[in-house]
MARBA-722854 format. One line per 4 residues: number of its first residue (from 1); their letters; for each residue x, y, z of N, C-alpha, C. Coordinates in nm, 3 decimals, padded with zeros to 5 digits. Example, Ala and Ser with C-alpha at 12.3 -4.5 7.8 and 13.67 -1.06 7.14 Angstrom:
1) AS) 01.319 -00.569 00.780 01.230 -00.450 00.780 01.320 -00.330 00.780  01.285 -00.225 00.708 01.367 -00.106 00.714 01.290 00.003 00.787
//
This chain:
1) XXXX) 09.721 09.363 09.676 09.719 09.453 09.790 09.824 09.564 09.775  09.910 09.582 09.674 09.989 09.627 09.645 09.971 09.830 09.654  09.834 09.844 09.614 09.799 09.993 09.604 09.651 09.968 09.670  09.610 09.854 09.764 09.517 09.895 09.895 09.563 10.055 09.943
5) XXXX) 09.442 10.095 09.956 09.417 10.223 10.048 09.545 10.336 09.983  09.624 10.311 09.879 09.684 10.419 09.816 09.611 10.532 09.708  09.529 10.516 09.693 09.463 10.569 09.572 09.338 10.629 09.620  09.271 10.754 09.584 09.189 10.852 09.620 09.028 10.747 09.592
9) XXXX) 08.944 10.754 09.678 08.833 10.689 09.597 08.738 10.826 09.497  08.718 10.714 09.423 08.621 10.771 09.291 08.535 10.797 09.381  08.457 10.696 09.446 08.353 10.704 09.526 08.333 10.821 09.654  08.431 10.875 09.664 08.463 10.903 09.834 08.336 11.014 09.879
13) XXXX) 08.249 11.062 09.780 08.082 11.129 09.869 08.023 11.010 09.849  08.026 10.971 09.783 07.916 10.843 09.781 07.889 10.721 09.913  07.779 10.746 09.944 07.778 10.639 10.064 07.825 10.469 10.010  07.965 10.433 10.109 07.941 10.287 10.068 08.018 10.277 10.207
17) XXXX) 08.082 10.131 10.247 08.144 10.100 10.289 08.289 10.114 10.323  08.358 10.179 10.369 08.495 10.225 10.340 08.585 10.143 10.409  08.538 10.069 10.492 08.620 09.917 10.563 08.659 09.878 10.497  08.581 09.829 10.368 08.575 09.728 10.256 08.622 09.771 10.152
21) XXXX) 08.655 09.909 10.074 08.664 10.000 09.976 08.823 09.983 09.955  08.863 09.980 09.847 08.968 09.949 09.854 09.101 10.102 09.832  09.005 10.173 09.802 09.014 10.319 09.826 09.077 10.363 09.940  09.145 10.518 09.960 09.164 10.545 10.081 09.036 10.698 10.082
25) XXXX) 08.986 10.739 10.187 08.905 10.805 10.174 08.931 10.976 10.244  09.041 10.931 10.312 09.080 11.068 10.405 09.223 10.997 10.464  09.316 11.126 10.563 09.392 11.107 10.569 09.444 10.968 10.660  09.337 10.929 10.741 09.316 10.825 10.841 09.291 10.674 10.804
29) XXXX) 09.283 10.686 10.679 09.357 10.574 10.591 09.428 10.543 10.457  09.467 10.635 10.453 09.594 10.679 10.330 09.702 10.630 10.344  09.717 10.514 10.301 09.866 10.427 10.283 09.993 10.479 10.208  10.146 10.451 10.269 10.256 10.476 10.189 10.275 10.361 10.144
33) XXXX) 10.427 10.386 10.063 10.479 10.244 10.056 10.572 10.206 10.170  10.552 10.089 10.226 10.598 10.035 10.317 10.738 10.020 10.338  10.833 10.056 10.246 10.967 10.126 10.233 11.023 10.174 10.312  10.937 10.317 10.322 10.962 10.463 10.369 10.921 10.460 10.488
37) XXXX) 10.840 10.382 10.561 10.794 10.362 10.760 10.805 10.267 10.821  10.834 10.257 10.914 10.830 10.224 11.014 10.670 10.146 11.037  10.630 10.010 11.122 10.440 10.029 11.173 10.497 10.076 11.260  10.584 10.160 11.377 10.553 10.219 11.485 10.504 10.394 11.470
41) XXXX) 10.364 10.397 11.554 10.308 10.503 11.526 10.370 10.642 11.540  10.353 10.740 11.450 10.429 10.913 11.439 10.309 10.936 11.584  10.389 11.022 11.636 10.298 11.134 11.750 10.224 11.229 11.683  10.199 11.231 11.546 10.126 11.318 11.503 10.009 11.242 11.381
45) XXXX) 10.016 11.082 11.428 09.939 10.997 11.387 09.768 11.061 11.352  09.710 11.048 11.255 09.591 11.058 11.233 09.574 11.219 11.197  09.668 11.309 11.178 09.651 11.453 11.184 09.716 11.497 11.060  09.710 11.590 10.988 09.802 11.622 10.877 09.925 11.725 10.931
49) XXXX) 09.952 11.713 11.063 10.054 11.767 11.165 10.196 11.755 11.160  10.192 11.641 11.087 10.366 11.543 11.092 10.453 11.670 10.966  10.534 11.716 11.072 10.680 11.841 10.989 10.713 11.716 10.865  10.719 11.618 10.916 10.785 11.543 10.821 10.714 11.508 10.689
53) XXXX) 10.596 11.530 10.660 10.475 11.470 10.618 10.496 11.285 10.566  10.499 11.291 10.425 10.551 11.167 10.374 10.649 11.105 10.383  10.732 11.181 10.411 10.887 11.182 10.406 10.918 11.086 10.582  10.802 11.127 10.676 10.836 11.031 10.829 10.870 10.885 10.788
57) XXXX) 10.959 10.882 10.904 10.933 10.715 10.892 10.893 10.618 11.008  10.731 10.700 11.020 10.682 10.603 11.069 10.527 10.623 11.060  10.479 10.534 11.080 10.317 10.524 11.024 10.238 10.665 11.072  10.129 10.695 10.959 10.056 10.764 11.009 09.922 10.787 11.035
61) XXXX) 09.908 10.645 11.042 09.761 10.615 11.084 09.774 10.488 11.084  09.620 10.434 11.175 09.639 10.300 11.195 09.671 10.172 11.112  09.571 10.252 10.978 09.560 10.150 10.872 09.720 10.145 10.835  09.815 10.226 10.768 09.953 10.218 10.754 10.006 10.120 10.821
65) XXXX) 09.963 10.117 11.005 10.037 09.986 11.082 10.005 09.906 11.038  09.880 09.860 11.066 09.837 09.714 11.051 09.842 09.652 10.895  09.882 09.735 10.805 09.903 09.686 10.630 10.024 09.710 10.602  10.160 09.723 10.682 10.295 09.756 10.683 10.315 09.575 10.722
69) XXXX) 10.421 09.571 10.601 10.501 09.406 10.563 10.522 09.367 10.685  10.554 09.431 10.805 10.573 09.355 10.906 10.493 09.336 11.014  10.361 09.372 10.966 10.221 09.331 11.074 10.144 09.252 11.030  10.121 09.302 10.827 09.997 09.272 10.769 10.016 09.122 10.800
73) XXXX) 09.894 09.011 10.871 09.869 08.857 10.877 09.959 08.822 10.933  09.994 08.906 11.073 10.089 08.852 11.124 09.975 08.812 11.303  09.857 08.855 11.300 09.808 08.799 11.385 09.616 08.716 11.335  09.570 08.611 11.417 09.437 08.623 11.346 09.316 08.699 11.337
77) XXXX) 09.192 08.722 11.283 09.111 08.839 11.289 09.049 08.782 11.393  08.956 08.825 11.445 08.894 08.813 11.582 08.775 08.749 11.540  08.780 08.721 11.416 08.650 08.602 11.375 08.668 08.489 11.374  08.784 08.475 11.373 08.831 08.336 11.319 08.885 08.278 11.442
81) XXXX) 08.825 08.143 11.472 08.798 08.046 11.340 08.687 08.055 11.261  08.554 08.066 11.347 08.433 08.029 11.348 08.324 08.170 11.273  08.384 08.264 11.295 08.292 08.349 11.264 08.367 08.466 11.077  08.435 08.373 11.003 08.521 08.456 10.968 08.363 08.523 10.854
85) XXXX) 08.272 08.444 10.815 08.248 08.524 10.684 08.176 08.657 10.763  08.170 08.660 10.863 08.106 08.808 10.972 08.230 08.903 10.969  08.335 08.894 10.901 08.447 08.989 10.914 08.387 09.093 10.850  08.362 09.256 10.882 08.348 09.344 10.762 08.445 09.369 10.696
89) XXXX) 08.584 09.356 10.715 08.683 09.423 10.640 08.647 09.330 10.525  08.622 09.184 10.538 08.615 09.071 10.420 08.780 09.084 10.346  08.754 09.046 10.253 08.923 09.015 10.166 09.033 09.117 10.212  08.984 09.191 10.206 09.105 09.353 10.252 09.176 09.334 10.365
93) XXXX) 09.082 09.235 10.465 09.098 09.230 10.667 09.304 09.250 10.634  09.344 09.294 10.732 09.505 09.293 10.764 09.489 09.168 10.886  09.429 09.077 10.931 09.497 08.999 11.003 09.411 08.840 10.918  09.458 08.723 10.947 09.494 08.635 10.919 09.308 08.585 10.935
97) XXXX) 09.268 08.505 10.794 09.154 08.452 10.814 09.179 08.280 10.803  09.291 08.251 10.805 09.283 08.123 10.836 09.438 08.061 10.847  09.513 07.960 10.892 09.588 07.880 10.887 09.742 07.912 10.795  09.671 07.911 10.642 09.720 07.936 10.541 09.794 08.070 10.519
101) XXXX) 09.696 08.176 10.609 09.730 08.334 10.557 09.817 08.382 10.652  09.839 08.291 10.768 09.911 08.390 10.897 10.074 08.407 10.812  10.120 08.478 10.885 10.276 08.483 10.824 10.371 08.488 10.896  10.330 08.415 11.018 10.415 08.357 11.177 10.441 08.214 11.176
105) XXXX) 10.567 08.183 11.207 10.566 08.004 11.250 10.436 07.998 11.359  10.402 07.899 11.356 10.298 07.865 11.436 10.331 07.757 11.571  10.434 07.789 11.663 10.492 07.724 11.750 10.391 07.595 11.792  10.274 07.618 11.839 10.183 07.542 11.920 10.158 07.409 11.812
109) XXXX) 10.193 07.423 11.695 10.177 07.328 11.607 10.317 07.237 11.582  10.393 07.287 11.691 10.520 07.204 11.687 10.512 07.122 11.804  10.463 07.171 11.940 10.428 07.105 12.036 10.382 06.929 12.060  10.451 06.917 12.063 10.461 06.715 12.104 10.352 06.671 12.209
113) XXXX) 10.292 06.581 12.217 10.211 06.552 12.272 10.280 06.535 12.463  10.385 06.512 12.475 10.454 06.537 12.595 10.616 06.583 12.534  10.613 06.759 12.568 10.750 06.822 12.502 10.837 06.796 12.575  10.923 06.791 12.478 11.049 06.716 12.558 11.147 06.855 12.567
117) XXXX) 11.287 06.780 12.588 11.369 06.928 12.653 11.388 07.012 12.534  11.433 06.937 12.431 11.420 07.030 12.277 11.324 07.111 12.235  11.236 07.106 12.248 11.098 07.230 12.279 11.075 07.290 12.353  11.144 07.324 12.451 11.159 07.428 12.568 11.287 07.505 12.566
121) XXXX) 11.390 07.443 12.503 11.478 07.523 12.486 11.498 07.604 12.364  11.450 07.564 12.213 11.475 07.592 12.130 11.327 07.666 12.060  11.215 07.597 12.114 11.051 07.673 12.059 11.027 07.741 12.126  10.995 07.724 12.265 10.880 07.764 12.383 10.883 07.890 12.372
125) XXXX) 10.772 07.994 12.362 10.769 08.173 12.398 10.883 08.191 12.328  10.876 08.174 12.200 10.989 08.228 12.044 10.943 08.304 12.002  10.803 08.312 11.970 10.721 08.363 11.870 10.616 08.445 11.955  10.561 08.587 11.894 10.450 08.639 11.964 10.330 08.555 11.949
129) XXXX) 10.208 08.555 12.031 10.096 08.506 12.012 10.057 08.562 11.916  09.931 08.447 11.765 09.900 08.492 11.643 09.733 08.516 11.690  09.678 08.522 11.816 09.593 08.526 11.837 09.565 08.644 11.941  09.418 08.712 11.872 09.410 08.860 11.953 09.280 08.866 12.007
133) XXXX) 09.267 08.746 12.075 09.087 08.722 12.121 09.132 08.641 12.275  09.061 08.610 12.335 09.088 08.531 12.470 09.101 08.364 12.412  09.187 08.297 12.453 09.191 08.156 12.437 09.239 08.121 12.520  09.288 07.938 12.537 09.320 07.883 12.647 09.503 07.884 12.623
137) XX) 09.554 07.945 12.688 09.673 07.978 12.730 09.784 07.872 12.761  09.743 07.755 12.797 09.774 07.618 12.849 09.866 07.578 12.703
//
C-alpha cells in the first residue's frame, strides 16, 4: 500500500473501476506521503486551490484522510461482518475487513462477563468506536 493512489494511472481514459484501481486518477484521489499531513482536512480540500500545494500539512482530499497511518483500519468497513466480499473498494478498502486488520485495541473484547471496578476505571470509553454502521451500544 505503500504507493496506493500515488502514481498517475496508465489507464486513466480507459473505462474501469477507479475505487478499485490502484492508480490515482485526478486530484481527488492523489495521495502524499503520510509524513508531510496531517488526516485533518485543508479548506481547500478537493480543489487545486491550496497556496500551500504539497507542501500543506494537511490532507487534500478524502482519500489522503482515510489512507493517512493514523486512520487507515482504524475503523470497520460497513460490510463487515457479513457482507465483506460486496465491498467495492475490495483489497484497497481503508477500513478494517475483519478482526485481524483493525489497528485499534478492541476494548469490548476485554469486557468480563460481569466488569468489575478494574474495567471501568482503566478500559471503559478509552478507545473510539471501530464500528461505523448502527449496532447494539449495550
Amino acid at each position: 500500500m505503500q504507493d496506493f493512489k500515488r502514481l498517475d494511472c496508465p489507464r486513466k481514459n480507459s473505462a474501469h473501476n477507479h475505487k478499485s484501481c490502484y492508480y490515482f486518477h485526478s486530484i481527488k484521489d492523489k495521495r502524499r506521503d503520510d509524513d508531510i499531513y496531517s488526516p485533518e482536512l485543508c479548506k481547500f480540500a478537493d480543489t487545486e486551490k491550496c497556496p500551500k500545494r504539497d507542501k500543506c500539512r494537511r490532507a487534500h482530499n478524502r482519500v489522503e484522510r482515510l489512507y493517512h497511518k493514523d486512520k487507515y483500519k482504524t475503523k470497520f468497513c460497513l460490510c463487515y461482518p457479513n457482507k465483506i466480499s460486496m465491498c467495492e473498494y475490495g483489497e484497497y478498502c481503508s477500513f478494517a475487513h475483519s478482526i485481524e486488520d483493525i489497528k485499534l485495541r478492541l476494548v469490548h473484547y476485554l469486557l468480563p462477563h460481569q466488569a468489575d471496578f478494574d474495567f471501568y476505571i482503566f478500559y471503559f470509553k478509552t478507545e473510539w468506536c471501530p464500528f461505523n454502521n448502527e449496532h447494539n451500544k449495550a
